[in-house]
C-alpha positions, 0 to 999 in steps of 0.5 A: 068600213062598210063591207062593201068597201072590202068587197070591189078590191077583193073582186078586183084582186080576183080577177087580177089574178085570173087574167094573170093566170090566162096570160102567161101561158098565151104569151109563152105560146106566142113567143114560142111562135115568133121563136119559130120564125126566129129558128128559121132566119138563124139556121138559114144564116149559117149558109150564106148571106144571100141565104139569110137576105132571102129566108128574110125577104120570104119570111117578112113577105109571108108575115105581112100577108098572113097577118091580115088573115090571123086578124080576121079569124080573131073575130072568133074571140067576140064571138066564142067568148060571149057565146061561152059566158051565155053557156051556149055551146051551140054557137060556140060551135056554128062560130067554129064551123065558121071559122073552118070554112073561112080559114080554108077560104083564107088560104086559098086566096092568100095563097095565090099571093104567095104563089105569084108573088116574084112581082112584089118581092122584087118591089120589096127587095132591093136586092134582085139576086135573092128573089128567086130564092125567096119566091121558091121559099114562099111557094113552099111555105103557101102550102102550110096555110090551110094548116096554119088557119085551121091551127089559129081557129082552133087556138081561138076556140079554146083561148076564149073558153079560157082553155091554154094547155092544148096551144102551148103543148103545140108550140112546144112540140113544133119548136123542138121539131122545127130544129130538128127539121131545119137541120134535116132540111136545110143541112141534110142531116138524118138522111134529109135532103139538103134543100137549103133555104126551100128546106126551111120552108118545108121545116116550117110546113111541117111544123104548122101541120104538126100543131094543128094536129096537136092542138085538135087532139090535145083539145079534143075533150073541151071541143068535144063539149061543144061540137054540134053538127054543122047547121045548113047555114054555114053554106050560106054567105049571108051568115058570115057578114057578122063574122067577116065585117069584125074580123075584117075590122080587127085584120086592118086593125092588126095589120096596120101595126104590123105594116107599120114597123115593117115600114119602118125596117125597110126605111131603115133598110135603105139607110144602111147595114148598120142603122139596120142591124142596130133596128134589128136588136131593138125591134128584136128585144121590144117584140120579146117583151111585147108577148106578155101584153099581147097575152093580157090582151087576148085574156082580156078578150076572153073575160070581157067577152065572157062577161058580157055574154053572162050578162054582167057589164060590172065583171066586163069593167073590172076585167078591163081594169085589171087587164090595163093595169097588169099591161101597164105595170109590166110594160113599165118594168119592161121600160126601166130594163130598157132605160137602165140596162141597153148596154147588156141587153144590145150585147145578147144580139152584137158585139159589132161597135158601130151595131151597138152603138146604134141600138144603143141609141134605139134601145132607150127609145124602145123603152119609152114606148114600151109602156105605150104598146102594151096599153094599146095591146091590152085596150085592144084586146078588151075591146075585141072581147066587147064586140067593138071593132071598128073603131080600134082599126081607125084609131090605128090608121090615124095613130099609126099612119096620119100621125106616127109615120109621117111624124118619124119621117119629119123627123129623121129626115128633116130634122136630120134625127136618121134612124131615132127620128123614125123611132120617135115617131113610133113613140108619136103613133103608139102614145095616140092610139094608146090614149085614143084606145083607153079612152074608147074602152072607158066609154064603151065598156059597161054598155055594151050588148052580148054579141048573139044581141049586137053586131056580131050575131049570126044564124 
């Protein structure tokens, strides 16, 4: 065989390798994020439901709002990552200076919307009794924004120089500090103030502030390399239209999933306690297992936007490649453990018979779109490293809310399928905008211009 025939699948395993490498420890610390939240719901569980409704309602509130924010501060993947692979620091650090000013921007806003939110926790709510406590929990939780936005920049910065350590070192630390906070904050133990559900939100403050700190000191070295000083046109508006046309393309194109299974929680809200909490297990076990694809997503980011920036379309093809084909294979075990094991895996969240009974109905459901959700995760994250972002957000709002949603809403209540109608529907809106997704990663993938050349360039 010639030995050029070796030469691909040696490359090909290269880089499979490599994105592997990269994944796992951004899936670790994403995990180690939603374990945040997920501390949070559980020590406020123990006071009282009226506690945990309101920790729930505050804590989804807080998610569908910031989402769009953490979506618009991953236009710095394209940006950093081709900037880095043309080894020029120079804009690595005007994307970052860019990145601070918007996040801070960022929280300003958005904090005004947890400020003033009572007016849509009550819409949300069908529950009245628990919206001054969750509007109490928010306003405490608007004051963690500027910390969170900054953390997110600075995660973003160092994920697409392929640098991990700096995030995971923060996760670690805020989830070992976030128990022992909450059960200051929201117990009184330690000499802390019983604060209860607003104890919560002050636990969850502290820990944002906390892995911003870690995340610039444990990073400081690699920042350091290609920190300049801020240049006059990052006070010019102008010069964020690049950053803030993708990053808000890529924030509509997050959000719109994220809204979409919050949709369908409160849609399964309204059916009932036991439809809920068997969604709850379901949609719990799918979200753990969708971290990994979330990871071979954001490494996917990386090595293509590193690709393109060094000029080599042939590397930024076989990352892609290699980042679907780990997604897909990995999602497809993570199937088969749905598929073949609902029983003991419903067990690890309820011992509750009719709970059980209804994740066990979702569960098999979950595994089939599992294969689906990783593959848009993956093919969406290739895409962010490519620069190409509008059309992820379309293909979004036509799988998921023209297509998807309205499909699981035929379905449950027409049909009379109930709750697995809604889940079915999912699986309607993941599998078209999977196949939509890996359709525009193949036909843009390989033509695609550095990002200082195409869209997303700025002075």
């Amino acid at each position: 065989m010639h030995p050029a025939g070796h030469q691909q699948p040696t490359a090909l395993r290269r880089e499979l390798a490599a994105i592997a490498r990269l994944a796992l420890p951004v899936a670790l610390a994403q995990f180690g994020l939603m374990s945040l939240g997920m501390v949070d719901v559980i020590m406020v569980g123990h006071l009282s439901p009226l506690a945990l409704a309101a920790v729930s309602l505050g804590h989804t509130y807080s998610l569908g709002i910031m989402i769009l924010g953490l979506g618009m501060l991953f236009a710095l993947d394209p940006l950093v990552s081709q900037a880095h692979g043309a080894r020029d620091s120079r804009r690595v650090a005007d994307a970052m200076h860019r990145g601070i000013v918007l996040a801070l921007v960022l929280s300003l806003v958005f904090g005004l919307l947890f400020v003033f939110g009572e007016p849509l926790l009550a819409f949300l709510s069908r529950q009245p009794e628990v919206v001054p406590t969750a509007q109490a929990y928010i306003r405490v939780i608007a004051l963690s924004l500027p910390a969170y936005f900054l953390f997110i920049v600075f995660r973003q910065t160092l994920q697409a120089m392929s640098i991990v350590r700096p995030v995971m070192i923060a996760v670690v630390v805020a989830n070992l500090a976030n128990v022992v906070l909450n059960l200051g904050f929201v117990y009184g133990y330690f000499g802390f103030p019983r604060l209860e559900v607003v104890g919560s939100a002050w636990a969850s403050t502290c820990c944002r502030y906390l892995m911003m700190l870690i995340v610039i000191l444990a990073g400081s070295t690699a920042l350091k390399r290609v920190w300049h000083a801020p240049r006059a046109s990052v006070l010019r508006l102008r010069s964020y239209l690049p950053m803030l046309t993708h990053g808000i393309q890529i924030g509509i194109q997050i959000s719109l999933e994220v809204w979409l299974f919050m949709t369908v929680s409160f849609l399964m809200m309204r059916m009932g306690v036991v439809e809920m909490g068997g969604h709850i297990v379901a949609l719990n076990l799918a979200s753990a297992a969708f971290m990994i694809p979330l990871g071979l997503g954001a490494a996917a980011a990386t090595r293509v936007g590193n690709a393109i920036g060094a000029g080599n379309p042939a590397g930024a093809r076989r990352s892609a490649q290699a980042a679907l084909m780990l997604g897909v294979g990995v999602m497809l075990i993570s199937a088969a453990l749905f598929l073949g094991l609902p029983g003991p895996l419903a067990r690890l969240y309820t011992d509750d018979p009719a709970v059980l009974q209804m994740a066990l109905l979702l569960l098999p459901i979950a595994g089939l779109f599992q294969v689906f959700d990783g593959t848009q995760a993956v093919a969406c994250g290739v895409l962010r490293g490519a620069g190409q972002t509008r059309a992820p957000a379309l293909i979004n709002l036509f799988g998921y809310w023209i297509l998807g949603l309205p499909a699981g809403l035929y379905l449950s209540d027409h049909l009379g399928w109930g709750p697995a109608g809604l889940w079915w529907g999912l699986v309607v809106g993941l599998s078209a905008c999977s196949l939509l997704l890996v359709i525009q990663v193949y036909r843009s993938i390989g033509r695609t211009a550095p990002a200082d050349r195409a869209t997303v360039r700025s002075r």
